[in-house]
N, C-alpha and C positions, 0 to 999 in steps of 0.2 A: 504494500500500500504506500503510496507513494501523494501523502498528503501533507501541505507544511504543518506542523507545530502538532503535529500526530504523535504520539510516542508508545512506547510499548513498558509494559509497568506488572507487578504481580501484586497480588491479594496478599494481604495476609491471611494465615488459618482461620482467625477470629472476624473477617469482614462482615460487615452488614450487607453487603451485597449477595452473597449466598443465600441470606435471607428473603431477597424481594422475590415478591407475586410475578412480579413480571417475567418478558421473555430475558432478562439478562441477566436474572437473578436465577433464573431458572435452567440458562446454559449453564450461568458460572458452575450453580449445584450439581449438574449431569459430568460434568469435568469433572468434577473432585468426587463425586460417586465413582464413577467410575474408571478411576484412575487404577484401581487397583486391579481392575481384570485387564488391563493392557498397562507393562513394567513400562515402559519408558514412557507412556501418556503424564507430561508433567500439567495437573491444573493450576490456576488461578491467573495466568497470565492474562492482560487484557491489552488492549487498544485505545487510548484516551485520546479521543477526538477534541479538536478546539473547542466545542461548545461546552465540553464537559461531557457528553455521552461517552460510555464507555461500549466497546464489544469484548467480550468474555472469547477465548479460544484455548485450546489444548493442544500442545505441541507435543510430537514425536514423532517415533522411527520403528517399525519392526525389528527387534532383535538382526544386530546384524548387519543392518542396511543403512547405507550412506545419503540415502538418497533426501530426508530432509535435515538441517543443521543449524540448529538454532540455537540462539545463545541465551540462557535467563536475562532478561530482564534487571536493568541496578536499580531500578524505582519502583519505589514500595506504594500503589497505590492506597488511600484510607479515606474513603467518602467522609461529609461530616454527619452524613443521614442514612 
């Protein structure tokens, strides 16, 4: 994604965004549910858009495979809400 002042940022364990009703609260939780039946699925990574919307995604790789390579995230995203 290729947008200015876009950044890439991770949850922490305790975020209030795991919690929302919504659709992004509700990927965030599907990542971090299911991280566990896929090892290298790392959750809580998001996408902080300028306006402040955030998009929730799961990064990895099948055992093995080079094919995507991503790096954690150094910002700790933490809504105030």
């Amino acid at each position: 994604m290729n947008t200015p002042r876009t950044y890439a940022a991770v949850l922490p364990g305790d975020s209030p965004v795991f919690q929302w009703t919504n659709t992004t609260g509700t990927v965030a939780y599907q990542t971090l549910l299911y991280q566990q039946y896929y090892g290298s699925l790392t959750e809580g990574y998001v996408l902080v858009l300028p306006n402040k919307t955030i998009i929730p995604y799961g990064a990895g790789s099948p055992s093995g495979s080079d094919l995507f390579n991503f790096t954690s995230p150094s910002q700790v995203y933490n809504p105030s809400s």
